[in-house]
C-alpha positions in Angstrom: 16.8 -117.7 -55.5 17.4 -115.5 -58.5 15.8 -117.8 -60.6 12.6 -117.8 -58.5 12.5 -114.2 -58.0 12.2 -113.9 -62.2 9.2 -117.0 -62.1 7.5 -115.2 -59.5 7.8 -111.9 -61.3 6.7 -113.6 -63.9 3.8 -115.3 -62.8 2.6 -112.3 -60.8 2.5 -109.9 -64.1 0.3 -112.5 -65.5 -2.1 -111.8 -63.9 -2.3 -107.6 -66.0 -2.8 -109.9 -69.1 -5.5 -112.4 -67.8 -9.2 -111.7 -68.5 -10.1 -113.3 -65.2 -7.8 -112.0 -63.4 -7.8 -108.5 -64.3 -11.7 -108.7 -64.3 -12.0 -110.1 -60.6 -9.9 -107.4 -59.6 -11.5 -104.8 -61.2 -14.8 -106.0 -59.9 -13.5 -106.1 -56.4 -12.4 -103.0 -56.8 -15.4 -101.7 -58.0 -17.9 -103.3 -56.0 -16.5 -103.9 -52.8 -16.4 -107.4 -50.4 -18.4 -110.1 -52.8 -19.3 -113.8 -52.7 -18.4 -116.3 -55.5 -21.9 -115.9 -57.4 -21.8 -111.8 -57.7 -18.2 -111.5 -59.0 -19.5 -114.8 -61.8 -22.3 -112.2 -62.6 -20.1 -109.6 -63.3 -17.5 -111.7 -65.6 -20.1 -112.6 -68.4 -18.5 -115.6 -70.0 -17.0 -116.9 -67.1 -16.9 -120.8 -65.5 -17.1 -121.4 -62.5 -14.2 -123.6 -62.4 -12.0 -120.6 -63.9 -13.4 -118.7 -61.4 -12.1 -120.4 -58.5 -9.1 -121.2 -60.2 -8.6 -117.6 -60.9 -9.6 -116.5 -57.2 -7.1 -118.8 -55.8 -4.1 -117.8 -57.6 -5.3 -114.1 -56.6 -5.3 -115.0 -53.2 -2.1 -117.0 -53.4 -0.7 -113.6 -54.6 -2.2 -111.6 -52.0 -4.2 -109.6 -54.6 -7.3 -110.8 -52.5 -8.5 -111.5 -49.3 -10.7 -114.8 -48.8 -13.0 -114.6 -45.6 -14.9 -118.1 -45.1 -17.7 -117.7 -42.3 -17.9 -121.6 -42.0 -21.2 -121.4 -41.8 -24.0 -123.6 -43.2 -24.7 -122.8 -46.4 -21.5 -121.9 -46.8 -20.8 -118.4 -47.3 -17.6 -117.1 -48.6 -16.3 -113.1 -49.8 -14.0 -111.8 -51.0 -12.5 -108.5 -51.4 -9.4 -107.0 -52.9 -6.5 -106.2 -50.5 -4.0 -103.1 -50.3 -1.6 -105.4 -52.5 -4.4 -105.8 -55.3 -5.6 -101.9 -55.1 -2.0 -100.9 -56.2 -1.8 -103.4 -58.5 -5.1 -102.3 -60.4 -3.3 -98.1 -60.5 -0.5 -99.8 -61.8 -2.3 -101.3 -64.7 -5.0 -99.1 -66.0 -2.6 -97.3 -67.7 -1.0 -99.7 -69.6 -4.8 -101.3 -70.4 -5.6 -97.6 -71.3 -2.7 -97.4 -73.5 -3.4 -100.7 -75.5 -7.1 -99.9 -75.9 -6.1 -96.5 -77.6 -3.7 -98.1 -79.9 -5.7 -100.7 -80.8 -6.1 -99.5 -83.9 -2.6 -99.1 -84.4 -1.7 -102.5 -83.1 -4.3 -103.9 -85.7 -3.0 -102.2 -88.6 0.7 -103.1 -88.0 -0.8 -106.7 -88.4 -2.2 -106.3 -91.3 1.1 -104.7 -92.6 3.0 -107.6 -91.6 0.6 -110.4 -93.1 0.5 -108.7 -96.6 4.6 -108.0 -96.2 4.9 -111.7 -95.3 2.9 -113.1 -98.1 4.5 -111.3 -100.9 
């Protein structure tokens, strides 16, 4: 159980370092309820393929709620959940954090490439 606990953690925290992810989320959470089509608008760069891939494993995670009208055409939102809204506080910081250093993080590369080549 331990063992799926750490996977699960694991798999879950992903998510803070995915574009998709991250950017669905932020969307959702921005925008409100949406259909499949607005939040591919919003992610420029974005396939539909790794958009539903990415919007299942969101709702796998309860980070997102999936409500399918079953009508015809089919019409389909989604919107973030309680889980996913706490999820987003808990990483803006940490984005925040990394977007101020990136300068930093950039130059400590650079360090370590001309350290290693000599």
């Amino acid at each position: 159980m331990e063992d799926e606990d750490d996977w699960l953690k694991r798999e879950v925290l992903s998510h803070a370092g995915n574009r998709w992810a991250f950017g669905v989320i932020h969307a959702l959470k921005e925008g409100g309820r949406m259909r499949h089509a607005e939040l591919r608008r919003r992610l420029d760069g974005v396939t539909q393929r790794m958009l539903t891939r990415t919007l299942r494993q969101l709702e796998r995670d309860g980070l997102i709620l999936r409500q399918d009208y079953e009508e015809v055409p089919p019409r389909v939102d989604y919107e973030l959940t309680r889980l996913g809204e706490e999820f987003l506080l808990k990483i803006i910081p940490m984005w925040l954090w990394i977007f101020e250093h990136a300068e930093d993080f950039r130059q400590a590369r650079e360090a370590h490439s001309t350290a290693a080549s000599e």
